[in-house]
Structure formats: C-alpha cells, structure tokens
N, C-alpha and C positions, 0 to 999 in steps of 0.2 A: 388420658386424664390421670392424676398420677392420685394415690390415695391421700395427701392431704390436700389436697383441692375438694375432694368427692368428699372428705368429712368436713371440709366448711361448708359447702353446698348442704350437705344435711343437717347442718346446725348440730353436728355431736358434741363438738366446741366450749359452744354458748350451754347446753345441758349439761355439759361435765362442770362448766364454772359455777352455773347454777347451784347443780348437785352440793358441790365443796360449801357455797357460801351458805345454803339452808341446812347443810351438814353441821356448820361451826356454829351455825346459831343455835343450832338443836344441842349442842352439847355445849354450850354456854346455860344454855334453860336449863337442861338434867343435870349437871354443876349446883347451878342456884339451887336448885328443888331439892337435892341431894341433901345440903346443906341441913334447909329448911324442915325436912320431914324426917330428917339423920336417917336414912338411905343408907342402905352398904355400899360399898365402896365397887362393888361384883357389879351394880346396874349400870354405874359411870360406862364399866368394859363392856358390859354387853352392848349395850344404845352405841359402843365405838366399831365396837364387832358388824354390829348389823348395820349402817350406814356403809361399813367398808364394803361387805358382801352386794351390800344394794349398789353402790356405784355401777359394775359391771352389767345389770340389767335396764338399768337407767341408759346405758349407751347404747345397747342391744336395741331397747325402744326407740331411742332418737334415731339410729341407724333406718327402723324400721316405717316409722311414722312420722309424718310431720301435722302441723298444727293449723288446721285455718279458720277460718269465720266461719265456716258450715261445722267445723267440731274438729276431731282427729281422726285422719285420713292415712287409711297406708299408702307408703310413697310408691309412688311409679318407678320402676327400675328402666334403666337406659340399656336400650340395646342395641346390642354389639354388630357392627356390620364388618365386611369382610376388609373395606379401608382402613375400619379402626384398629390402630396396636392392639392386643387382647394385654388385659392387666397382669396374667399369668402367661409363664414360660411357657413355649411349646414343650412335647413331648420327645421332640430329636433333639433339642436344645440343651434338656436337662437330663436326658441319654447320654448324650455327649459328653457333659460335665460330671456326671457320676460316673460314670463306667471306667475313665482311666484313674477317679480316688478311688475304686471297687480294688482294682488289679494290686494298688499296693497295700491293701489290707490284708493280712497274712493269716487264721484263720488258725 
C-alpha cells in the first residue's frame, strides 16, 4: 500500500482541506475585526503564525484518529504480514546503497 493511498484512507486529505478552508475564513474574520476594533496589525500575524503551526498537528490527528457515530476513535493500525512488502527498506537494502556513497566520501 503506497503512502498516498494510506493517507486517503485516513482522511488526512479532506482534514488538511478542511483545516485551509476554516483557516481562510478565520483570517477573513480577524481582517474584519481588525479593522473594526483598530487592532494592530502584530494580531493579523500572530492568528497567521498559529493556524500555520496548527496545521501540522491537525494531520498528526487525522493520521491518528478517525471520526464515527460512536465519537472519535483511534484508528486501528494494519498489520504487517510476512506477504506484505514492508513500507520501509530493508536493512541489507539500504546497507547496500549507502556504503558504496560512504567509500567516496573523503573525510
């Protein structure tokens, strides 16, 4: 399963579109209100700072939890059997592939 299948399946997707669309409206609001209450202009950047910082944990979440009619449930993780490709390289694999860029690295 290749990892953008495994993040549609988790819906990280549709939470990151989410995230942007309540992001843009929120800083449409803090814009207006700005205005209105003559706000400094430092709140506009912060309210842009901390939506940006939040994205990252927003995904972390979706990754971690999904959503159902009984509430939010952490997701079950799928496991690995000896048939399935592993999503990561073996260790002879990536032995292999480093050790001869090792050799012409001169020190």
């Amino acid at each position: 399963m290749s990892l953008f299948t495994e993040l549609k399946r988790r819906n990280v997707f549709r939470v990151g579109l989410a995230y942007v669309v309540a992001s843009w409206l929120l800083l449409q609001l803090t814009e207006v209100l700005m205005e209105i209450l003559e706000l400094p202009s430092q709140v506009g950047k912060t309210v842009l700072l901390l939506l940006i910082v939040g994205l990252v944990p927003a995904l972390i979440l979706a990754w971690a939890f999904e959503l159902t009619p009984e509430g939010i449930r952490r997701r079950k993780t799928r496991r690995w059997s000896i048939c399935d490709p592993s999503p990561f390289p073996s260790k002879a694999y990536t032995t292999g592939l480093f050790t001869p860029l090792s050799w012409g690295i001169k020190t």
